[in-house]
Structure formats: C-alpha cells, structure tokens
mmCIF file of the C-alpha atoms, coordinates in Angstrom:
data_MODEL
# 
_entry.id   MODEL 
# 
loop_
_atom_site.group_PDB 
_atom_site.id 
_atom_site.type_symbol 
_atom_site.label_atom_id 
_atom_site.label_alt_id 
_atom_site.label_comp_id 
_atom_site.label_asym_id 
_atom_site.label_entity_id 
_atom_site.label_seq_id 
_atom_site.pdbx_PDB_ins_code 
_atom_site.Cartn_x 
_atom_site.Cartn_y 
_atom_site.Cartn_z 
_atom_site.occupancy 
_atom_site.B_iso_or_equiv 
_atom_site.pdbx_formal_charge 
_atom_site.auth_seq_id 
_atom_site.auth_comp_id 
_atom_site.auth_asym_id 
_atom_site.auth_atom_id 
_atom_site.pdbx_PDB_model_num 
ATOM 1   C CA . UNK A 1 1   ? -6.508  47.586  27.628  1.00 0.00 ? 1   UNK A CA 1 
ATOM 2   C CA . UNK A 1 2   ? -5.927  46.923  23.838  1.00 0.00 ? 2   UNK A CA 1 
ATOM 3   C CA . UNK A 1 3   ? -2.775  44.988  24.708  1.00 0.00 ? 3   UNK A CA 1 
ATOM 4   C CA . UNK A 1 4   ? -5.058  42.957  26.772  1.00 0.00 ? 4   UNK A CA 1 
ATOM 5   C CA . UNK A 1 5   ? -7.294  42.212  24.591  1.00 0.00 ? 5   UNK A CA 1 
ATOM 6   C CA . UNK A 1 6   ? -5.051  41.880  21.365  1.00 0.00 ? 6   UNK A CA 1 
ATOM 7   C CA . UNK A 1 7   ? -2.459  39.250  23.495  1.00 0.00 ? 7   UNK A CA 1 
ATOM 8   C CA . UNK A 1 8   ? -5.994  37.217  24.612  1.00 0.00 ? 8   UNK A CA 1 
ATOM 9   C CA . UNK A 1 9   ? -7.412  37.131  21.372  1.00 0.00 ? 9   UNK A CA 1 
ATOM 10  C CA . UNK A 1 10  ? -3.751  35.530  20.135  1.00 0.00 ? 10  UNK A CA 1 
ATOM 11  C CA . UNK A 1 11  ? -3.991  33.124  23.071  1.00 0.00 ? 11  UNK A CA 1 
ATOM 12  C CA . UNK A 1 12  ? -7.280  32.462  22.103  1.00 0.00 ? 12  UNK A CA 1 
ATOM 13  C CA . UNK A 1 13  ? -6.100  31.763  18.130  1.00 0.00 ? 13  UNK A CA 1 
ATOM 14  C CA . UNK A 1 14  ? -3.252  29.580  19.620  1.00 0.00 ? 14  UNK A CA 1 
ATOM 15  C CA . UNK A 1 15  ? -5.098  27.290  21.785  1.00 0.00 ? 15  UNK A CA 1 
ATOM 16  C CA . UNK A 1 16  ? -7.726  26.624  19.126  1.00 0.00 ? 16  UNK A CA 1 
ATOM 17  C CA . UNK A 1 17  ? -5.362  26.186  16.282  1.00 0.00 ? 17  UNK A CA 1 
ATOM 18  C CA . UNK A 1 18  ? -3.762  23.656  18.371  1.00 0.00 ? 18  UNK A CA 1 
ATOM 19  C CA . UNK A 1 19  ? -6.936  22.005  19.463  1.00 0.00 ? 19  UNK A CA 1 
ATOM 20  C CA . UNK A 1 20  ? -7.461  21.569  15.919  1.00 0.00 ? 20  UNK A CA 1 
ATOM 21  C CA . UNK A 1 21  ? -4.301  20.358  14.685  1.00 0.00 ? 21  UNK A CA 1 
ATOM 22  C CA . UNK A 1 22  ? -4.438  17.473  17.424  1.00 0.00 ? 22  UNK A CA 1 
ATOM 23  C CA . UNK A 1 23  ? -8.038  16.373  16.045  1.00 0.00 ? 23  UNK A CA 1 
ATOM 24  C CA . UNK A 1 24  ? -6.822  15.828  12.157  1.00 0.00 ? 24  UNK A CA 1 
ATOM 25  C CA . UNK A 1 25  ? -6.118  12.471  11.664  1.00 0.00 ? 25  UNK A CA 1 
ATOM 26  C CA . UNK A 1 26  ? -4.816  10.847  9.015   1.00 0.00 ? 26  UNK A CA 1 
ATOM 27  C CA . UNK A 1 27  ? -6.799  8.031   7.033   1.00 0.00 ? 27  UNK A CA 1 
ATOM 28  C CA . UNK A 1 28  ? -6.661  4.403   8.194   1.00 0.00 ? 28  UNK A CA 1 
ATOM 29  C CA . UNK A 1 29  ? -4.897  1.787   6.540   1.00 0.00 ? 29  UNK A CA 1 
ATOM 30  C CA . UNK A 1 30  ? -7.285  0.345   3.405   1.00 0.00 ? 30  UNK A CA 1 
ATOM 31  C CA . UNK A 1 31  ? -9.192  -3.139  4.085   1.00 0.00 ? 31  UNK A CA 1 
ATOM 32  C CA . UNK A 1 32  ? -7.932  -6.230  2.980   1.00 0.00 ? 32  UNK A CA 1 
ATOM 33  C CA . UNK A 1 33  ? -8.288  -7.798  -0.129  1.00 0.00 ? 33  UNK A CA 1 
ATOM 34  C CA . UNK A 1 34  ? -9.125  -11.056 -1.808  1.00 0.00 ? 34  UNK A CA 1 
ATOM 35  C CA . UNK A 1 35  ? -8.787  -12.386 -5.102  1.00 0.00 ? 35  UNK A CA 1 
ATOM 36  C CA . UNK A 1 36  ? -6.061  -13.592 -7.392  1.00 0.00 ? 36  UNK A CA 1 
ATOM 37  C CA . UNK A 1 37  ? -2.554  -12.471 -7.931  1.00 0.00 ? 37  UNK A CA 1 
ATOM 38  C CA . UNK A 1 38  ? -0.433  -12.437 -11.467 1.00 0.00 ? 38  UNK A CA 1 
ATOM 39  C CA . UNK A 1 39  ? 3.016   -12.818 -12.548 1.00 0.00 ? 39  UNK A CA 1 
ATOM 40  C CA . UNK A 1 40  ? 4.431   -9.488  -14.104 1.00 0.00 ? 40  UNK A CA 1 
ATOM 41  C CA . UNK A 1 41  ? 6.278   -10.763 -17.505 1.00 0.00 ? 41  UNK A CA 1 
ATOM 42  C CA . UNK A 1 42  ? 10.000  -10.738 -17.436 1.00 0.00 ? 42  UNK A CA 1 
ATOM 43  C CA . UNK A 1 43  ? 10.189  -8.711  -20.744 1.00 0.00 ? 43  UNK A CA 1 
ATOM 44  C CA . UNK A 1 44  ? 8.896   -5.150  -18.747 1.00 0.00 ? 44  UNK A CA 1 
ATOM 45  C CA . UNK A 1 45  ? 12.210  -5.701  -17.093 1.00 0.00 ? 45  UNK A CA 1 
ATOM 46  C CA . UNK A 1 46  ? 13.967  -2.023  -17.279 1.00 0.00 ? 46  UNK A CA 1 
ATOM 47  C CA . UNK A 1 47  ? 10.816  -0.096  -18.284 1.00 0.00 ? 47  UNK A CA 1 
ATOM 48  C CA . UNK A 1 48  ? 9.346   2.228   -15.867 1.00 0.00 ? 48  UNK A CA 1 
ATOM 49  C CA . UNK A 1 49  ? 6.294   2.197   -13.605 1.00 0.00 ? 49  UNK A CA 1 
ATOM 50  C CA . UNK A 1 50  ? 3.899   4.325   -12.803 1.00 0.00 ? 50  UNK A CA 1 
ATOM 51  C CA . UNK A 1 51  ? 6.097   5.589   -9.641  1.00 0.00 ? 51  UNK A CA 1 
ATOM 52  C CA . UNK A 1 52  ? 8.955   6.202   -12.288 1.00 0.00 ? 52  UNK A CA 1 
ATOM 53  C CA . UNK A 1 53  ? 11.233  3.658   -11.085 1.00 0.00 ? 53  UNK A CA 1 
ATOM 54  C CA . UNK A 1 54  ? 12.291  1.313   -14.105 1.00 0.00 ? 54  UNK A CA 1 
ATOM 55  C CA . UNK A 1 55  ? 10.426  -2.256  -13.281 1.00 0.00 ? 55  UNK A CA 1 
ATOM 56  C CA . UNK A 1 56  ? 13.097  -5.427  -11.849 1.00 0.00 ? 56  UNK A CA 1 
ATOM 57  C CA . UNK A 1 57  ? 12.021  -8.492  -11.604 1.00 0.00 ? 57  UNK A CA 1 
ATOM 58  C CA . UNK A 1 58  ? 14.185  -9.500  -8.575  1.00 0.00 ? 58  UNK A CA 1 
ATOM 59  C CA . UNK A 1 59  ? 12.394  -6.479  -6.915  1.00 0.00 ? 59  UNK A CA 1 
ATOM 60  C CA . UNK A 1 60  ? 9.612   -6.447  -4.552  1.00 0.00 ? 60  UNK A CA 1 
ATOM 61  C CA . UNK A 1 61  ? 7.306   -4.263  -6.356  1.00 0.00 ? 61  UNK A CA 1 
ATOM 62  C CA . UNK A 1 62  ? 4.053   -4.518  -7.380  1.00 0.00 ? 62  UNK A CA 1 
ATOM 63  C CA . UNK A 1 63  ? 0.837   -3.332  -9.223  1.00 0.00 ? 63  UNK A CA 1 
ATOM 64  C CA . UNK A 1 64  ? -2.599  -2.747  -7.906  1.00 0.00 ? 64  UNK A CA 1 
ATOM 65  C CA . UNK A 1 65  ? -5.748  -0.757  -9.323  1.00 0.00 ? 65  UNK A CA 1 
ATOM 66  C CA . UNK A 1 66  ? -6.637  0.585   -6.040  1.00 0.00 ? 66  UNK A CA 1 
ATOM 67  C CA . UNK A 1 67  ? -3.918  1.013   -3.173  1.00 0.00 ? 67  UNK A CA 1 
ATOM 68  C CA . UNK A 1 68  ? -1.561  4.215   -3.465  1.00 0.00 ? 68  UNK A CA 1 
ATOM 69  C CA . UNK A 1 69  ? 1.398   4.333   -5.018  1.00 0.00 ? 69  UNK A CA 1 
ATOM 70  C CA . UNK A 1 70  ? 3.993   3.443   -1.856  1.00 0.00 ? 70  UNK A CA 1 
ATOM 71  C CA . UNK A 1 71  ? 1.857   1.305   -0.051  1.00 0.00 ? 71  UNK A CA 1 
ATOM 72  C CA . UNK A 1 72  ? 3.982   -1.520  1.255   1.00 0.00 ? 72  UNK A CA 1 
ATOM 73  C CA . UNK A 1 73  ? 1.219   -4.603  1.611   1.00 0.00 ? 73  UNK A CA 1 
ATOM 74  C CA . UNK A 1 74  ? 1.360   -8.207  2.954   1.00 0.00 ? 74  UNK A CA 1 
ATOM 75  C CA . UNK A 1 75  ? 0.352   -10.471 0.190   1.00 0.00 ? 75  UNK A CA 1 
ATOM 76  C CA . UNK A 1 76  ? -0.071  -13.912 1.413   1.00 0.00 ? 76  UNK A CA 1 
ATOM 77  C CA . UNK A 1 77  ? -0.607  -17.249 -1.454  1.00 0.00 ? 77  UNK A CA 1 
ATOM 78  C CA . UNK A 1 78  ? -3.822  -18.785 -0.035  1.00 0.00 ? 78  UNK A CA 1 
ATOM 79  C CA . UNK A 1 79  ? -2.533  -22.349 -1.082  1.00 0.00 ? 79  UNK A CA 1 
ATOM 80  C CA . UNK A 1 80  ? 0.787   -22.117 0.259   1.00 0.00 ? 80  UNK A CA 1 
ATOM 81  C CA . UNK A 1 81  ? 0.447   -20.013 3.187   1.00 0.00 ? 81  UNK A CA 1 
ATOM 82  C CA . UNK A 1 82  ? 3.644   -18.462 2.257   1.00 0.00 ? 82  UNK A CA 1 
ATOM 83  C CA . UNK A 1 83  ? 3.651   -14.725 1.977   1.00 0.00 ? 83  UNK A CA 1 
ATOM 84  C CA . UNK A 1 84  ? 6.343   -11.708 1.177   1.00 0.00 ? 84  UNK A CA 1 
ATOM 85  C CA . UNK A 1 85  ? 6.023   -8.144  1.729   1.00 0.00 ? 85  UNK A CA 1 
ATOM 86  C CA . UNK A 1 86  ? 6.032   -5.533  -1.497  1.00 0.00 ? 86  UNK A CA 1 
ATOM 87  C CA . UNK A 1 87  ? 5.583   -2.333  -2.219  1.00 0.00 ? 87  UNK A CA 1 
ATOM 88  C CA . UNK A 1 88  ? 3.250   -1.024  -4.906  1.00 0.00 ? 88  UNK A CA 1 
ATOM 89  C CA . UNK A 1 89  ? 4.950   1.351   -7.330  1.00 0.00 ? 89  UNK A CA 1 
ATOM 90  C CA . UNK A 1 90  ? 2.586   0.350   -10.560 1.00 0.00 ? 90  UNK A CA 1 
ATOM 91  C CA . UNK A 1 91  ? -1.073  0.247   -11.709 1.00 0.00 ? 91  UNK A CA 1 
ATOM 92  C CA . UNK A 1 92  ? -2.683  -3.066  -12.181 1.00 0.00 ? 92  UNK A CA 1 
ATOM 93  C CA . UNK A 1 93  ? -3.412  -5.752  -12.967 1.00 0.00 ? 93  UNK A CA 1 
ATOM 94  C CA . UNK A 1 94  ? -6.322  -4.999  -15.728 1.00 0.00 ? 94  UNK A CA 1 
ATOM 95  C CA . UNK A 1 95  ? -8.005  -8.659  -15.864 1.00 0.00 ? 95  UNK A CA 1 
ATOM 96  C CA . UNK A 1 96  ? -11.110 -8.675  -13.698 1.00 0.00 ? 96  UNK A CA 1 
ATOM 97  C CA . UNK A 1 97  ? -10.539 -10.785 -10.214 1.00 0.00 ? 97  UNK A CA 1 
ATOM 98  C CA . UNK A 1 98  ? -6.976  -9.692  -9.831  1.00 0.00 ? 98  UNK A CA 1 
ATOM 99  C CA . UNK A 1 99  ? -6.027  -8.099  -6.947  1.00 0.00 ? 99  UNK A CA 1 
ATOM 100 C CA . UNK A 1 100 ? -1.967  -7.877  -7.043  1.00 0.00 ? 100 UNK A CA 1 
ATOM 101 C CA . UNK A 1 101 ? 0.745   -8.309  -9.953  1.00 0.00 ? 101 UNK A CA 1 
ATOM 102 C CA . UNK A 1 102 ? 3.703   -9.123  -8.669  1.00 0.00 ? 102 UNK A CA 1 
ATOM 103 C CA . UNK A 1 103 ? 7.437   -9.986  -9.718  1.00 0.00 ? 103 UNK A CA 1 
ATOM 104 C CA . UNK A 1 104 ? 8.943   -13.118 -10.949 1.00 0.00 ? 104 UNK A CA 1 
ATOM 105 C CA . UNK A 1 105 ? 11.070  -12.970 -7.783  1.00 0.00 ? 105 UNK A CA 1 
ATOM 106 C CA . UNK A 1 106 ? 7.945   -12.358 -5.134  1.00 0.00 ? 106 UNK A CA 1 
ATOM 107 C CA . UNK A 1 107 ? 5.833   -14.909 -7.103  1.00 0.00 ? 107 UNK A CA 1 
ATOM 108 C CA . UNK A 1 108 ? 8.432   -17.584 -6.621  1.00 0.00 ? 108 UNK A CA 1 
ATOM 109 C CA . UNK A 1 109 ? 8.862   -16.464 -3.196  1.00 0.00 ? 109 UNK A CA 1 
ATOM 110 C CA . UNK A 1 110 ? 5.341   -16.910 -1.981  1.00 0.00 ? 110 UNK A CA 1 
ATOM 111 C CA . UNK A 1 111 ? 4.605   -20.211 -4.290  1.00 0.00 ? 111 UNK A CA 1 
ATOM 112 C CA . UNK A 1 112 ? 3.139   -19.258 -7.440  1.00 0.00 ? 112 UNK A CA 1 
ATOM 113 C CA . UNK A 1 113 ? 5.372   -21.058 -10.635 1.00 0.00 ? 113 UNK A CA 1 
ATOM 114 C CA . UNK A 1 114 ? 5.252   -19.245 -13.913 1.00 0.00 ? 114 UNK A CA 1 
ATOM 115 C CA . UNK A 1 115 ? 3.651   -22.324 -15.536 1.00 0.00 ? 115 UNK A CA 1 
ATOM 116 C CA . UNK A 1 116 ? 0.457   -21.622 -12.837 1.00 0.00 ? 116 UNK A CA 1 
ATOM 117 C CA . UNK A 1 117 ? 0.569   -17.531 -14.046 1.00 0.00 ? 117 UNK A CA 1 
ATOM 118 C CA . UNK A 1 118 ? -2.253  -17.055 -11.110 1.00 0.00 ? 118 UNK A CA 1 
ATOM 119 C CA . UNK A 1 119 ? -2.968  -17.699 -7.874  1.00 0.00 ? 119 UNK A CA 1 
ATOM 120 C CA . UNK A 1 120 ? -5.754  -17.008 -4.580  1.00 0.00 ? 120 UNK A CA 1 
ATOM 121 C CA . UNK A 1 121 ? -4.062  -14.523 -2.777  1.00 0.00 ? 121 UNK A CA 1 
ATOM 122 C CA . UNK A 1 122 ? -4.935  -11.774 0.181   1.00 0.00 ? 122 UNK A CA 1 
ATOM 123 C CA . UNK A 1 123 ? -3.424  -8.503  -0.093  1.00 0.00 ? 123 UNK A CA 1 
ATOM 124 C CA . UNK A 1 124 ? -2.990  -6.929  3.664   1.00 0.00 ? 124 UNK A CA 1 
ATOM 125 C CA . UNK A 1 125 ? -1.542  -3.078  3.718   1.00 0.00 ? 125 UNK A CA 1 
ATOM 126 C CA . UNK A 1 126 ? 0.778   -2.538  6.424   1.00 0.00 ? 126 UNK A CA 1 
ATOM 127 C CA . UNK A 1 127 ? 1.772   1.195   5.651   1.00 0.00 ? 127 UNK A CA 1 
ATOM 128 C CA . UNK A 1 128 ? 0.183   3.685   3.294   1.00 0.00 ? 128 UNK A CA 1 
ATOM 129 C CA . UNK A 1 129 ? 2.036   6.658   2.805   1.00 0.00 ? 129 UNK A CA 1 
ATOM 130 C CA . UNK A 1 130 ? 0.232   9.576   5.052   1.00 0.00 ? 130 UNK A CA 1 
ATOM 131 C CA . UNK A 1 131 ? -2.006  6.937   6.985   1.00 0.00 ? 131 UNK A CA 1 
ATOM 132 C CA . UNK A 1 132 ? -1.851  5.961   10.135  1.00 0.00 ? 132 UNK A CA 1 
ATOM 133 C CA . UNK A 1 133 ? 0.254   3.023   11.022  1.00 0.00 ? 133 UNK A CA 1 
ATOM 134 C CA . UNK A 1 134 ? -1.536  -0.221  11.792  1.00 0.00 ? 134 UNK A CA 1 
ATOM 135 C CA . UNK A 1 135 ? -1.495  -1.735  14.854  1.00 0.00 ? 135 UNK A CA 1 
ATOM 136 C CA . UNK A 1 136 ? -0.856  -5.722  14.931  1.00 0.00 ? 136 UNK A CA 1 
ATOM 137 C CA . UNK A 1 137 ? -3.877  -7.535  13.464  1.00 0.00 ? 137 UNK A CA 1 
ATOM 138 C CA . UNK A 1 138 ? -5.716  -4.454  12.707  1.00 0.00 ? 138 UNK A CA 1 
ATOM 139 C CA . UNK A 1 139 ? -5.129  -4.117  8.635   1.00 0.00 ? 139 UNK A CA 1 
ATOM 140 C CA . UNK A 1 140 ? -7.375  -7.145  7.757   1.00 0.00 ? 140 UNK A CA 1 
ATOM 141 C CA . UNK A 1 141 ? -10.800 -6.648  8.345   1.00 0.00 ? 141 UNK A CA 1 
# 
C-alpha cells in the first residue's frame, strides 16, 4: 500500500510540475519606439561596448537606454523609409529624445548623412533574447 501511495504521489508531482512548466512564458517582445536616432562617432572605433565586443563602425550595432543587451531591432528613418536591422550591444544614447545610436555604416544605410548627425526614426524589436518571438506585424504597437 505504501508503494501505492509513494508511486501516486510522484505521478501526482510529475503531472503538476509539468502543468506548470507549460504555463511559464517568456516576456513579449518590448513596444515600439519613436524618436530620433544618432550617429555613433568614428573615433570609438576599437573600444568596447557595454556587451564587451570592441565597437566597428561598419557593424550593425547599436546603443539604446532601454532594450536588452542582444536585442536585434528594426530601425526604420521616418524620412526615407529606408530601414536596416541591428543589434544592440551598447547603452545609449544620453541626449533626451533619442531613441537609437547607431553606426556610421547603418546610418548611411538607412539615410541619415553625418552632416544631418540626427534623424526621426522608429525602433521595432524583432527578437529579445529569452522573449518570445514575434509574430509578423505584432512588435509595433
């Protein structure tokens, strides 16, 4: 009769550990944002982000104040329409209103000249590392 009891009870354990496991989720991609984007200076080429990585400007990385480090984003020039996907591996931009910094190489990319320095942007994650992955059209909100 122990047995009985002692192999239910771990059946019991099992079922609800894996009834529990199924429910945890993880977070959802961050909202969209708006604002303007700057030009990282060439002369931070070879010194290292917050991620560790030294900074390239040919790269596609980028800083933000508020998504994770490893979030790969859609950041789209609101003039141009043109837009390039990076990955954010530093912390920034510090000036108030500024969303994204972004290479020399992904500035040119999208439209913004270094004479210009800023630009209207929107900033759309696509992947956040342990979130869940966003379904097509679902990241800006």
């Amino acid at each position: 009769m122990r047995r009985t009891v002692t192999v239910g009870f771990a059946g019991i354990l099992l079922c609800c550990g894996t009834v529990q496991a199924a429910e945890t989720k993880a977070p959802p991609l961050p909202h969209k944002q708006v604002g303007k984007a700057s030009i990282y200076s060439s002369h931070l080429q070879g010194r290292p982000m917050t991620n560790g990585e030294p900074f390239d400007v040919r790269s596609s990385s980028a800083a933000s104040k508020t998504l994770p480090i490893g979030t790969k984003a859609r950041v789209t020039d609101i003039q141009t329409g043109k837009s390039a996907t990076v990955t954010i591996k530093d912390r920034g931009p510090v000036p108030k209103g500024r969303v994204v910094d972004l290479t020399p190489h992904t500035a040119h990319e999208i439209g913004i000249t270094q004479k210009q320095g800023i630009a209207p942007v929107t900033v759309v994650p696509t992947s956040v590392p342990g979130s869940v992955p966003a379904k097509a059209g679902t990241a800006s909100r």
